[in-house]
Biopython code that builds the backbone (N, CA, C, O; Angstrom):
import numpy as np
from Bio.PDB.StructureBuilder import StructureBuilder

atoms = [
    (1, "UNK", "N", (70.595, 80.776, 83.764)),
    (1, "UNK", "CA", (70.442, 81.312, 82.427)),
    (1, "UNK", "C", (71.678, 82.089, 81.997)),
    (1, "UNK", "O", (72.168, 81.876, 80.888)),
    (2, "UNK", "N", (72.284, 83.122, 82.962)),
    (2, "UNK", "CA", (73.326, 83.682, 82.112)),
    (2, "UNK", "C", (74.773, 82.743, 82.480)),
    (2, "UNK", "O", (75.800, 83.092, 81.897)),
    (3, "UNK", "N", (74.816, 82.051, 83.045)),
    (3, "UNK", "CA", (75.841, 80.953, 83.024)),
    (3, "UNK", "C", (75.909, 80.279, 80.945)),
    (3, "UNK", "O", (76.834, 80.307, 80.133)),
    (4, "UNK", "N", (74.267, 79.702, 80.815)),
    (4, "UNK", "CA", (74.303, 79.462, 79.377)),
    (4, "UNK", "C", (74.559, 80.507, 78.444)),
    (4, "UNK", "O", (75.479, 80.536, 77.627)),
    (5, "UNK", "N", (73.865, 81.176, 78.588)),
    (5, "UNK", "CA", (74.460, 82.649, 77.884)),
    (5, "UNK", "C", (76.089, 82.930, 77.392)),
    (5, "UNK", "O", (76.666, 82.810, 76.311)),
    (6, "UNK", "N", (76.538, 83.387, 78.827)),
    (6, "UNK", "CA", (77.875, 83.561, 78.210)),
    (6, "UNK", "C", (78.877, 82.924, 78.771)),
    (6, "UNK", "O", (79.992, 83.416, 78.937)),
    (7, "UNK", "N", (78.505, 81.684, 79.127)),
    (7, "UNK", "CA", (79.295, 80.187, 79.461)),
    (7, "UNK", "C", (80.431, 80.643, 80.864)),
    (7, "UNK", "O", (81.561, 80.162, 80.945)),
    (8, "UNK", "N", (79.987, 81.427, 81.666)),
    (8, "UNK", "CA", (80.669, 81.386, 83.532)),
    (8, "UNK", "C", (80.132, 80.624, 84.345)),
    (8, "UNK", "O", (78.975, 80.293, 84.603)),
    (9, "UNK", "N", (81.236, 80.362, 84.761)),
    (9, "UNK", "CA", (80.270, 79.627, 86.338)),
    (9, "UNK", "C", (81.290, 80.689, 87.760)),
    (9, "UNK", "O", (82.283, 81.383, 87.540)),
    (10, "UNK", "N", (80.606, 80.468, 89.117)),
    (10, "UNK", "CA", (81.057, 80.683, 89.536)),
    (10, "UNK", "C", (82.371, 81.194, 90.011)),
    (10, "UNK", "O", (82.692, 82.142, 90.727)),
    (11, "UNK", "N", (83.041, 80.249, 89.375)),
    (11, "UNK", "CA", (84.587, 79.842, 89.468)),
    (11, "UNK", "C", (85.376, 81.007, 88.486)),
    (11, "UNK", "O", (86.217, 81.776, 88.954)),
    (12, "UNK", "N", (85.107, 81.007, 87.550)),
    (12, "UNK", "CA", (85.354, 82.029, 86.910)),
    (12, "UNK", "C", (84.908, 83.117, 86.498)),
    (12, "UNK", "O", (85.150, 83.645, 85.413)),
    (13, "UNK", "N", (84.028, 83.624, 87.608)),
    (13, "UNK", "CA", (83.395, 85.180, 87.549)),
    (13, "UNK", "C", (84.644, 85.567, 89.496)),
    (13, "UNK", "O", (85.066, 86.688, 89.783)),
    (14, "UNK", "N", (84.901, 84.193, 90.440)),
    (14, "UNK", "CA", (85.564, 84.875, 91.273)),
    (14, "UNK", "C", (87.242, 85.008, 90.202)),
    (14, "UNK", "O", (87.838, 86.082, 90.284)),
    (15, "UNK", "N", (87.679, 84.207, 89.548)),
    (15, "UNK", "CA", (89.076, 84.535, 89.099)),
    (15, "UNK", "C", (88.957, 85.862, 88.320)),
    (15, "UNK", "O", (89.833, 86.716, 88.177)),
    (16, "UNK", "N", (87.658, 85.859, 87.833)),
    (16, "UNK", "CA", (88.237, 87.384, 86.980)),
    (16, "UNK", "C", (88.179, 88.939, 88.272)),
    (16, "UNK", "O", (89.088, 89.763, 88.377)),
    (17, "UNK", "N", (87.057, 88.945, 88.972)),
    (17, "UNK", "CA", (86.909, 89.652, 90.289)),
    (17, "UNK", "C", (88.255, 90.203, 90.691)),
    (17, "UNK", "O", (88.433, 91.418, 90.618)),
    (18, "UNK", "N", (89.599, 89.083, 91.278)),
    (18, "UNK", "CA", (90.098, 88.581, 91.256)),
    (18, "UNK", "C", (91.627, 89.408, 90.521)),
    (18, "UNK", "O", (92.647, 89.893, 91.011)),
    (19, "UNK", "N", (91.214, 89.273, 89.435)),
    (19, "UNK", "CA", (92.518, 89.813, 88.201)),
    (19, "UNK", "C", (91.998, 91.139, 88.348)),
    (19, "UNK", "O", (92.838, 91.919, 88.799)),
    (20, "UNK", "N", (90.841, 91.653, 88.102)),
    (20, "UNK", "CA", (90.179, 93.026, 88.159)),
    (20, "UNK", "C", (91.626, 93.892, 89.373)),
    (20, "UNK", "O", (92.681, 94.472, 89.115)),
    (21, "UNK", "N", (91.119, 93.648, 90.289)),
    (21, "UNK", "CA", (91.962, 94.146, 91.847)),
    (21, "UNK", "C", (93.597, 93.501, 92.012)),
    (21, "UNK", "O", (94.309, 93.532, 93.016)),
    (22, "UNK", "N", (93.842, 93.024, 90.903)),
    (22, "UNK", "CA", (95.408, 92.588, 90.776)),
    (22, "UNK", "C", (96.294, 93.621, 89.462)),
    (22, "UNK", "O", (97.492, 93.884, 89.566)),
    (23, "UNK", "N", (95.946, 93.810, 88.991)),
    (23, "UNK", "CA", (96.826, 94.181, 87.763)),
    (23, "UNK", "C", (96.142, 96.223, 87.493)),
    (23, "UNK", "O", (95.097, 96.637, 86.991)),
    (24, "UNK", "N", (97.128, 96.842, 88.000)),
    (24, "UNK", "CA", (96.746, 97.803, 87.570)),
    (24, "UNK", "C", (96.394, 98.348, 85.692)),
    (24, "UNK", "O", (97.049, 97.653, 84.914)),
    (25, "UNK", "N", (95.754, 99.120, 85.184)),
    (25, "UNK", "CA", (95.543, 98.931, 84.197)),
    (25, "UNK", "C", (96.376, 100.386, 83.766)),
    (25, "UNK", "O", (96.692, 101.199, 84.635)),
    (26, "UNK", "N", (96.655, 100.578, 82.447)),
    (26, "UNK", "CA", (97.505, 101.722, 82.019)),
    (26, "UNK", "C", (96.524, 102.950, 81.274)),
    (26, "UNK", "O", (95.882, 102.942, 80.224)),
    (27, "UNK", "N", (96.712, 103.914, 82.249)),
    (27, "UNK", "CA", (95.378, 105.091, 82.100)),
    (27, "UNK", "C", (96.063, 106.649, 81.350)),
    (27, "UNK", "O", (96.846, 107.426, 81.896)),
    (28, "UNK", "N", (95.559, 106.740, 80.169)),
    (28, "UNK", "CA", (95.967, 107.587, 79.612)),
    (28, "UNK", "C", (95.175, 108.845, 79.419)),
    (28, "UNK", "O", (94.032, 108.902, 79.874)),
    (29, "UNK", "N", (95.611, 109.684, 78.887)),
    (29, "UNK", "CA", (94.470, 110.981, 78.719)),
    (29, "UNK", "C", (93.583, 110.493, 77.855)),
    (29, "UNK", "O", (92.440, 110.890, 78.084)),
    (30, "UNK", "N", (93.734, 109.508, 76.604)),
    (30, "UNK", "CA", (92.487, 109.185, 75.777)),
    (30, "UNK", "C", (91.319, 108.027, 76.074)),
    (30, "UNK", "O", (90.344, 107.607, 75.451)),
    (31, "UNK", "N", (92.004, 107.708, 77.490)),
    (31, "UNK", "CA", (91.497, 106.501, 78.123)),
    (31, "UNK", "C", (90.565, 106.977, 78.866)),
    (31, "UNK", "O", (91.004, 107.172, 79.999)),
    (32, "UNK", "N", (89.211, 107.327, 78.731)),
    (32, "UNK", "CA", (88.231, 108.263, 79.464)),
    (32, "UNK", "C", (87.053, 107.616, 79.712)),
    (32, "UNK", "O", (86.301, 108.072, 80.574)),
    (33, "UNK", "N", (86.718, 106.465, 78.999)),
    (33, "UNK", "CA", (85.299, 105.958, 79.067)),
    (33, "UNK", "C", (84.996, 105.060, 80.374)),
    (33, "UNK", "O", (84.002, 104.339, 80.460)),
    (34, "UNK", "N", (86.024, 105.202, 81.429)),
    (34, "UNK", "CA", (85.833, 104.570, 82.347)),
    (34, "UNK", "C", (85.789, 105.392, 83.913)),
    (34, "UNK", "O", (86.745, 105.444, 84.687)),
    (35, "UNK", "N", (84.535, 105.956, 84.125)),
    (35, "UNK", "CA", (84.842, 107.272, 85.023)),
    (35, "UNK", "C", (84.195, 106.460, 86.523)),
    (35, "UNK", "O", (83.716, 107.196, 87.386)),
    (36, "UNK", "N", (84.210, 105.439, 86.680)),
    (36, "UNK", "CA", (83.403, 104.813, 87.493)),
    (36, "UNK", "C", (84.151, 103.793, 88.055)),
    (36, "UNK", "O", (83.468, 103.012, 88.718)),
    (37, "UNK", "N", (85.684, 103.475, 87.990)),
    (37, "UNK", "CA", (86.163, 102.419, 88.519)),
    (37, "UNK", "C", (86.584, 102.750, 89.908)),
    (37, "UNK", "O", (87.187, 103.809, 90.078)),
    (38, "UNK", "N", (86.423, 102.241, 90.570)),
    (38, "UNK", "CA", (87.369, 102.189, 92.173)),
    (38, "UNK", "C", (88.189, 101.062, 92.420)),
    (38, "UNK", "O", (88.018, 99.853, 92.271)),
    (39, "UNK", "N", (89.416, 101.978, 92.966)),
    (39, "UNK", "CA", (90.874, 101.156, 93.270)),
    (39, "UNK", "C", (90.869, 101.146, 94.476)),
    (39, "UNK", "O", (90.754, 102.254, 95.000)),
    (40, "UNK", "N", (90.995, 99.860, 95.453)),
    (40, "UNK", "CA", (91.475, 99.508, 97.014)),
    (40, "UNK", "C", (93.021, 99.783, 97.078)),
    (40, "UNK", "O", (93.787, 98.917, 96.654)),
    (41, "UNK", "N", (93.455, 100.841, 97.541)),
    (41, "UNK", "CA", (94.797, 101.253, 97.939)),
    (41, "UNK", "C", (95.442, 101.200, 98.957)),
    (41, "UNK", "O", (94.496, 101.066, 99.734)),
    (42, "UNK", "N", (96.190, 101.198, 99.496)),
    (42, "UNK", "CA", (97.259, 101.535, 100.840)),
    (42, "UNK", "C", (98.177, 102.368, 100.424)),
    (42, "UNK", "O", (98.819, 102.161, 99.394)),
    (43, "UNK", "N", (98.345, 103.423, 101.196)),
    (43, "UNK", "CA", (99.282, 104.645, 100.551)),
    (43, "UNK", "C", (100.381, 103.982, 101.294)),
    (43, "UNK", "O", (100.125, 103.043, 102.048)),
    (44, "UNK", "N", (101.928, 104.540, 101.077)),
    (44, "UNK", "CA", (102.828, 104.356, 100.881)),
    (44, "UNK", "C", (103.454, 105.562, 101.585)),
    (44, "UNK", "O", (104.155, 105.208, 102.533)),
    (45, "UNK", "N", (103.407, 106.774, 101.410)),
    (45, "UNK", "CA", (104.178, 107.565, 101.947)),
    (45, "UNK", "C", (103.193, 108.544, 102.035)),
    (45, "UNK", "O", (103.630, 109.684, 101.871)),
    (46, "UNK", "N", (101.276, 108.393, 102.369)),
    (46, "UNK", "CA", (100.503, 109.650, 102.787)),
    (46, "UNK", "C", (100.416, 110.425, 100.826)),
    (46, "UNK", "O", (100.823, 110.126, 99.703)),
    (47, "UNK", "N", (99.693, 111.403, 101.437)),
    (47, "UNK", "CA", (99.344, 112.257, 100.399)),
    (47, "UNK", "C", (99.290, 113.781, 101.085)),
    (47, "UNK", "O", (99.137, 114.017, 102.284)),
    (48, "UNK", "N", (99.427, 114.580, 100.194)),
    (48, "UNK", "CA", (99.633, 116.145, 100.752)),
    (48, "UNK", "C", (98.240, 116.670, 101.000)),
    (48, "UNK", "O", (97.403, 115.796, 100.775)),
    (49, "UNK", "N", (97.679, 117.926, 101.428)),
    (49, "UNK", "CA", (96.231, 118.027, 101.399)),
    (49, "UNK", "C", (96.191, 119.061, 100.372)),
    (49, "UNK", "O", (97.125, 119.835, 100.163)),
    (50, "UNK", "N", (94.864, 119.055, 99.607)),
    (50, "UNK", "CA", (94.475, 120.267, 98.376)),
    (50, "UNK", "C", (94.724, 121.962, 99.531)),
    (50, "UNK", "O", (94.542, 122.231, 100.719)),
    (51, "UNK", "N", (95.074, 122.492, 98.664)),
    (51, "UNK", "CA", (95.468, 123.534, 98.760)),
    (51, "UNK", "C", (94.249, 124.630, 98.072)),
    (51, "UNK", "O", (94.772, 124.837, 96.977)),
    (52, "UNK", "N", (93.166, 125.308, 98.070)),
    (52, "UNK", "CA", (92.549, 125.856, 97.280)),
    (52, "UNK", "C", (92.117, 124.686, 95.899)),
    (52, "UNK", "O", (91.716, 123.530, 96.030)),
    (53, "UNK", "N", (92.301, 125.263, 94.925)),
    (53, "UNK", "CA", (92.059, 124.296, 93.562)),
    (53, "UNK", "C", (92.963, 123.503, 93.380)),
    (53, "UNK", "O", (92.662, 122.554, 92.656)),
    (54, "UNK", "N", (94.157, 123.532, 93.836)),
    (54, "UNK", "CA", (95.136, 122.771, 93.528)),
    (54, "UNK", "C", (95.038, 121.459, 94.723)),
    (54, "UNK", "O", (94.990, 121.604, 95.944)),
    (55, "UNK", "N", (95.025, 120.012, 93.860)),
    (55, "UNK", "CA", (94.781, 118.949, 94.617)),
    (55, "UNK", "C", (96.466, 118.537, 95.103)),
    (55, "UNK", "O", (97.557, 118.719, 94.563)),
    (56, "UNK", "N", (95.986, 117.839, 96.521)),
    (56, "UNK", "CA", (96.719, 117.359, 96.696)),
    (56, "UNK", "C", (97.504, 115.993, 95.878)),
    (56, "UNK", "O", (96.987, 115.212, 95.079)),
    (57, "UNK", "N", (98.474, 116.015, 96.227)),
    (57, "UNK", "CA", (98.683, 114.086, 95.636)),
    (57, "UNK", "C", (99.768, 113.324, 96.041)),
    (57, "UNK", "O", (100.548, 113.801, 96.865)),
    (58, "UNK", "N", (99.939, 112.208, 95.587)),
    (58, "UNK", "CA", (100.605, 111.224, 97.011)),
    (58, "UNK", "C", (100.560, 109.565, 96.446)),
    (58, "UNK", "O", (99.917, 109.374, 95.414)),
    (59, "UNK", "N", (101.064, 108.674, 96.940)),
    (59, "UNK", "CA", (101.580, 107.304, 95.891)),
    (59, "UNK", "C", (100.636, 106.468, 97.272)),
    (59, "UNK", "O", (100.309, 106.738, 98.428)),
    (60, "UNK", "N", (100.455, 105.154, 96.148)),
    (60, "UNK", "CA", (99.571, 103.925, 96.975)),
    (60, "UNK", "C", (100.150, 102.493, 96.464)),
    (60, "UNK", "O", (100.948, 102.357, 95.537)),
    (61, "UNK", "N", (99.764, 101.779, 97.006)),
    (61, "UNK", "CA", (100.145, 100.113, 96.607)),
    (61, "UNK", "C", (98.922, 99.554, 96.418)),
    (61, "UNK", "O", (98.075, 99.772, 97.284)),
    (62, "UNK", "N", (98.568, 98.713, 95.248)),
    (62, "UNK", "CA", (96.667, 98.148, 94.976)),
    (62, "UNK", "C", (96.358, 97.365, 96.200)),
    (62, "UNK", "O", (97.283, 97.038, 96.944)),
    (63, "UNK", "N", (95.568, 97.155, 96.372)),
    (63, "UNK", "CA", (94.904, 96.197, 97.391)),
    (63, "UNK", "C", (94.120, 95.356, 96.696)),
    (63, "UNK", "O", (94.129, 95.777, 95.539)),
    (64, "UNK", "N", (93.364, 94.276, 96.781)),
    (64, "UNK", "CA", (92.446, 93.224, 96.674)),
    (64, "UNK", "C", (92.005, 92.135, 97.680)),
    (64, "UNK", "O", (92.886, 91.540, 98.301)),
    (65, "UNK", "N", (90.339, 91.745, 97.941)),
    (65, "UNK", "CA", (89.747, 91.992, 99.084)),
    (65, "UNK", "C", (90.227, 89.801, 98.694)),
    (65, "UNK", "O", (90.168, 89.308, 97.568)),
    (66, "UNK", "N", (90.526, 89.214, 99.654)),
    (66, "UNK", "CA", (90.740, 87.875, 99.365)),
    (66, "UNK", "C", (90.102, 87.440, 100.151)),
    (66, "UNK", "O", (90.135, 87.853, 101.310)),
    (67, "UNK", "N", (89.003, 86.062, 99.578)),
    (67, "UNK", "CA", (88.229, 85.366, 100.717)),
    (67, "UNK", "C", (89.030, 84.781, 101.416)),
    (67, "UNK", "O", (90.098, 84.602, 100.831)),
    (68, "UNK", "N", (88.976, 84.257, 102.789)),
    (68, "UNK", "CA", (89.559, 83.685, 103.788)),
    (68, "UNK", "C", (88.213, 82.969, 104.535)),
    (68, "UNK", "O", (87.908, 83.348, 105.665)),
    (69, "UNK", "N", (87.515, 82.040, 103.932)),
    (69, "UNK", "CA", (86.453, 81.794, 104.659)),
    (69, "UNK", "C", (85.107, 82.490, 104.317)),
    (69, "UNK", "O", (84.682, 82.579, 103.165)),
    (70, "UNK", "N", (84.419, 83.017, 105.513)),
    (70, "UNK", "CA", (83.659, 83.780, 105.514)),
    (70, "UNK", "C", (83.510, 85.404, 105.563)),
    (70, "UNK", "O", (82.528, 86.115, 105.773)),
    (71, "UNK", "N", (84.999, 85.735, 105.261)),
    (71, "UNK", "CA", (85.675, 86.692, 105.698)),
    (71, "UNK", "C", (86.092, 86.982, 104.436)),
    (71, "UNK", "O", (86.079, 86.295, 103.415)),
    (72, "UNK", "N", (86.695, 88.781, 104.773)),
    (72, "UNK", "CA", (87.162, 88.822, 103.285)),
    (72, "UNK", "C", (88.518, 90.163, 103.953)),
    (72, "UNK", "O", (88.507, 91.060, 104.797)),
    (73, "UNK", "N", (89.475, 89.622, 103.034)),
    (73, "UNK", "CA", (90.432, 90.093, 103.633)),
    (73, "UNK", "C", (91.440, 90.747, 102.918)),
    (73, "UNK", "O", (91.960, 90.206, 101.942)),
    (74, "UNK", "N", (91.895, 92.290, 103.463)),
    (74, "UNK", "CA", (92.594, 92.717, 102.335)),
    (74, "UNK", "C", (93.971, 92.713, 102.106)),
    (74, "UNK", "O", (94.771, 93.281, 102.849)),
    (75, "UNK", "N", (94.265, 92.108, 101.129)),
    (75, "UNK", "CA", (95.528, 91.790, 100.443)),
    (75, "UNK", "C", (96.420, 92.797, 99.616)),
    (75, "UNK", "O", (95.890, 93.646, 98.899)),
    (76, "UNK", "N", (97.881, 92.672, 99.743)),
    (76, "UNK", "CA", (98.776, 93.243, 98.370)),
    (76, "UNK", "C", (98.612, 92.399, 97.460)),
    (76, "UNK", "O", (98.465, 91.176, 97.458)),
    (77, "UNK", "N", (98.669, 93.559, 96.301)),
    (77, "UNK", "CA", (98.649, 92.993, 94.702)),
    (77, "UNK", "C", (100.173, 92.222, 94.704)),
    (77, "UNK", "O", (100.954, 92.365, 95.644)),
    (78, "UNK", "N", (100.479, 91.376, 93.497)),
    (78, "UNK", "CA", (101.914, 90.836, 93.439)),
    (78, "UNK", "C", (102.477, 92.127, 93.170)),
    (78, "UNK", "O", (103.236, 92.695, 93.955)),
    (79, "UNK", "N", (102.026, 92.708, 91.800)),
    (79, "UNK", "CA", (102.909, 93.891, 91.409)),
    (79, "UNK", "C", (102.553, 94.843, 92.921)),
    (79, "UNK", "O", (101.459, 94.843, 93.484)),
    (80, "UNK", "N", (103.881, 95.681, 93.404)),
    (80, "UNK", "CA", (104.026, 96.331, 94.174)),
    (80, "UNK", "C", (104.131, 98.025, 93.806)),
    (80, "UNK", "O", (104.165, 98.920, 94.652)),
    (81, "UNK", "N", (104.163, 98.170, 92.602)),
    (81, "UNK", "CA", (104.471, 99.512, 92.138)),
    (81, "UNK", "C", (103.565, 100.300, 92.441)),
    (81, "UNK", "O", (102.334, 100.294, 92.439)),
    (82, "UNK", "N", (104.714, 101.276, 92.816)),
    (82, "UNK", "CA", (103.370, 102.653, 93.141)),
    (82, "UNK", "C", (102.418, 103.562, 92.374)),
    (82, "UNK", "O", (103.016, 104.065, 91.422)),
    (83, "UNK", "N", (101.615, 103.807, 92.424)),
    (83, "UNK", "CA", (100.525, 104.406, 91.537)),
    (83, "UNK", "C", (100.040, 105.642, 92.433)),
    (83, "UNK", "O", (99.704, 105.691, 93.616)),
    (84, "UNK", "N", (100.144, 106.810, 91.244)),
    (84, "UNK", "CA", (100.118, 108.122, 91.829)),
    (84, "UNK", "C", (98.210, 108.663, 92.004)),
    (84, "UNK", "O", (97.325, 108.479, 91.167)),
    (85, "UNK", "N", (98.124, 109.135, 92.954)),
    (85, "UNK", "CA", (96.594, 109.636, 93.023)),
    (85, "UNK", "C", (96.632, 111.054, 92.961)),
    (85, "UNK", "O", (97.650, 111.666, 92.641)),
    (86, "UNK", "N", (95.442, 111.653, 93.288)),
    (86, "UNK", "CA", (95.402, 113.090, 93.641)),
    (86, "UNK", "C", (94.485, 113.436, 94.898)),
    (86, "UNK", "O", (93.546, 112.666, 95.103)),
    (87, "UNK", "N", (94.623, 114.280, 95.571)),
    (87, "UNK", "CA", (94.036, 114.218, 96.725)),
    (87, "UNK", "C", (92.862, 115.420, 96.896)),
    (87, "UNK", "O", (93.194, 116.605, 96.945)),
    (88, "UNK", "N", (91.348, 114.955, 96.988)),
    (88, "UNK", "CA", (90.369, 116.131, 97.040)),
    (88, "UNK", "C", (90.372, 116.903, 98.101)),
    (88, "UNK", "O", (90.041, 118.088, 98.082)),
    (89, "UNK", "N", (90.898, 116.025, 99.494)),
    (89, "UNK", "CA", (90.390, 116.782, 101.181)),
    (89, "UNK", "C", (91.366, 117.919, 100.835)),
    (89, "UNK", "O", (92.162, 118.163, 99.928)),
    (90, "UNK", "N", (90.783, 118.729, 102.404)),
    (90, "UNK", "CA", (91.935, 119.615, 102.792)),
    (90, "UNK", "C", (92.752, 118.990, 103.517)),
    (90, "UNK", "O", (93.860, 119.492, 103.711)),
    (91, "UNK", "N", (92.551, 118.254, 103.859)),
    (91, "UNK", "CA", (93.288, 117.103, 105.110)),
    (91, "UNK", "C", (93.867, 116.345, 104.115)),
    (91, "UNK", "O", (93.264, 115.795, 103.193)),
    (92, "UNK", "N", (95.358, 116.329, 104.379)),
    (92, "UNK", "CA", (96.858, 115.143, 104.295)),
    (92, "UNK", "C", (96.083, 113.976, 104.663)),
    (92, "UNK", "O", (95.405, 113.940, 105.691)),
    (93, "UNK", "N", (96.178, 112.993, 103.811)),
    (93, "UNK", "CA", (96.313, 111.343, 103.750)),
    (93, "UNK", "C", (97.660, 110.833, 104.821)),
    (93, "UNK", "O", (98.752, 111.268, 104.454)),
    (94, "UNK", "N", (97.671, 110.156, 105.810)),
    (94, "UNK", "CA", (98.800, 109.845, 106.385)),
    (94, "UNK", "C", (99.101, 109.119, 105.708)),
    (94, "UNK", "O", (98.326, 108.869, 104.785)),
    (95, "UNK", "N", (100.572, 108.283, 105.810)),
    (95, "UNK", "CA", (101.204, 106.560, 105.054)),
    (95, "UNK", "C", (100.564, 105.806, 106.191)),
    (95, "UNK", "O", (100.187, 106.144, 107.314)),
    (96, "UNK", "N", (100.568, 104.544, 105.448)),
    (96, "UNK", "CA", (99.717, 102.936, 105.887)),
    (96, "UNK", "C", (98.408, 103.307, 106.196)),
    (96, "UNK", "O", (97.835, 103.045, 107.253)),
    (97, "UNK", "N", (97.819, 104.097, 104.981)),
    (97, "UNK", "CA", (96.046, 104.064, 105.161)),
    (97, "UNK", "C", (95.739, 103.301, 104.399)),
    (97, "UNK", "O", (96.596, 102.731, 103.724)),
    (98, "UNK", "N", (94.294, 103.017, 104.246)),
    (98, "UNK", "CA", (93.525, 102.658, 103.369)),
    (98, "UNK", "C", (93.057, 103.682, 102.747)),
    (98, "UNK", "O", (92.985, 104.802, 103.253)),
    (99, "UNK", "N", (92.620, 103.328, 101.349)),
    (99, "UNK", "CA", (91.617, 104.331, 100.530)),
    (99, "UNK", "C", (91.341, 103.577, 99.411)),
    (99, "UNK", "O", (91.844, 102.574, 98.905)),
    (100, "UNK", "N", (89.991, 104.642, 99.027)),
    (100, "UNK", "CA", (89.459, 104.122, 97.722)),
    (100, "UNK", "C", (89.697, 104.996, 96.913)),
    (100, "UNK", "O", (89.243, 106.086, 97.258)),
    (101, "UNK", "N", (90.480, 104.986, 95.509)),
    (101, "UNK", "CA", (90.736, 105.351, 94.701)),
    (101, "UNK", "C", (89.294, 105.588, 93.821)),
    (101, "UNK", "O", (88.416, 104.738, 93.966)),
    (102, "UNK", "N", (89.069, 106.642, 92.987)),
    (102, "UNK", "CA", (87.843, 106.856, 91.956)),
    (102, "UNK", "C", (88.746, 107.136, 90.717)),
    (102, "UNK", "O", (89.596, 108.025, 90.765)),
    (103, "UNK", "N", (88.519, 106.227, 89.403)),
    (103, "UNK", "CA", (89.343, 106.129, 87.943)),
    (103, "UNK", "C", (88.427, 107.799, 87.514)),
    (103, "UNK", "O", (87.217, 107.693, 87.715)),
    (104, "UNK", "N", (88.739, 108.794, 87.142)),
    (104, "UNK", "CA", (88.456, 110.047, 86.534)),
    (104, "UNK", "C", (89.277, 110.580, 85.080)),
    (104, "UNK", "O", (90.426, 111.016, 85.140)),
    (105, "UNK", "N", (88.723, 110.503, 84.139)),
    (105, "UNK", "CA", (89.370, 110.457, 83.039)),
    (105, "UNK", "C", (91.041, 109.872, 83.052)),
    (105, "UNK", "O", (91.016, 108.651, 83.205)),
    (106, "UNK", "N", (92.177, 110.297, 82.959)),
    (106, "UNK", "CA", (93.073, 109.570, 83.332)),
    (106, "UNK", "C", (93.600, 109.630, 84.566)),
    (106, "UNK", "O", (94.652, 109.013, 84.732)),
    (107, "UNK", "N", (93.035, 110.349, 85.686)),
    (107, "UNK", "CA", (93.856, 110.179, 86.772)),
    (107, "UNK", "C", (92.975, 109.469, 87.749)),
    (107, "UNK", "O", (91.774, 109.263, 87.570)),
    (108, "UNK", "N", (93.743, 109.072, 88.911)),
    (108, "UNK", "CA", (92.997, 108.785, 90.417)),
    (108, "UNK", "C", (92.993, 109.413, 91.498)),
    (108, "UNK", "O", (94.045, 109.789, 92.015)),
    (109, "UNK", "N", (91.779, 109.643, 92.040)),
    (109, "UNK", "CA", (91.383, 110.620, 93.029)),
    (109, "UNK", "C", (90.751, 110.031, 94.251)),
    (109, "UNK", "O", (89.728, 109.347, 94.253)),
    (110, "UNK", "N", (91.620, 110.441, 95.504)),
    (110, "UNK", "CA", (91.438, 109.976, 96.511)),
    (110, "UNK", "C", (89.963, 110.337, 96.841)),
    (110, "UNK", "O", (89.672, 111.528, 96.948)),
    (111, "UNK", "N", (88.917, 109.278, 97.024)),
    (111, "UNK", "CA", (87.543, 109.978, 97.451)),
    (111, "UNK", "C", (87.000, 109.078, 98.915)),
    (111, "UNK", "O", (85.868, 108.619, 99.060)),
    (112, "UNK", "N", (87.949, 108.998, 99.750)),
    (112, "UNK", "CA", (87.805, 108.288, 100.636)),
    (112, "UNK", "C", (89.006, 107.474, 100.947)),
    (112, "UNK", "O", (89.690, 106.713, 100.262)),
    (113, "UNK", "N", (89.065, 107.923, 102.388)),
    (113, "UNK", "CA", (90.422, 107.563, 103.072)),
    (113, "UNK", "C", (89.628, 107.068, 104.329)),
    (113, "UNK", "O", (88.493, 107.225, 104.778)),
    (114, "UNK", "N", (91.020, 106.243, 104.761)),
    (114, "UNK", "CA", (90.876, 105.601, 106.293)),
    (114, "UNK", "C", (91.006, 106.873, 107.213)),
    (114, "UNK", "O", (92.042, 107.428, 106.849)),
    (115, "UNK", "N", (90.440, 107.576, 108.222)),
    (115, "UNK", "CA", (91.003, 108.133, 109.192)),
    (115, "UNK", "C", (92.420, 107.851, 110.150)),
    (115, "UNK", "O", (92.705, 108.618, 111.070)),
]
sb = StructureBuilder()
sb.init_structure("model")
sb.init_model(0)
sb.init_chain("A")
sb.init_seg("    ")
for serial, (resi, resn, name, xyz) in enumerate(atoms, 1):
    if name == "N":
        sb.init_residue(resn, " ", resi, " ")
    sb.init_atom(name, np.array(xyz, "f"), 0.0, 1.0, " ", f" {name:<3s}", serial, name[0])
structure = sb.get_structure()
């Protein structure tokens, strides 16, 4: 039924999935209605740890999860540019982690890191 609806099939609900986790999007202060997105990251050079109120923060490269089978496997985006987060722990992010980024009015906030 929602294939007729709004004319997807399979094939193109994985390509958009897909573009979602490829192309970072450009997040501004008026850009707010989206407080719910999560970004698959690999930091780049770690992140500092929050200090009292003041968050830490620290650069990442996107990730996107690519089937390989039955498997799903995580990939670099083409674009390689770094994208700045902010960091909630008291604990420093090392470089070559994983994390999940949370979209918060215009910035990104580390809410889960690899150990």
């Amino acid at each position: 039924m929602a294939d007729e609806v709004y004319g997807l099939n399979s094939g193109d609900c994985d390509a958009v999935l897909k573009m979602i986790g490829k192309t970072p999007q450009p997040v501004t202060a008026f850009d707010t209605d989206d407080a719910t997105r999560l970004v698959l990251a690999y930091t780049t050079a770690g992140a500092t740890a929050r200090s009292g109120t003041t968050l830490g923060k620290g650069t990442a490269t996107m990730r996107y999860l690519a089937v390989s089978g039955t498997d799903r496997v995580l990939t670099a985006t083409t674009d390689t540019a770094d994208i700045d987060f902010y960091n909630l722990s008291t604990t420093a992010v090392a470089a070559a982690k994983y994390l999940m980024l949370l979209r918060f009015g215009d910035v990104l906030l580390a809410n889960w890191e690899e150990c």
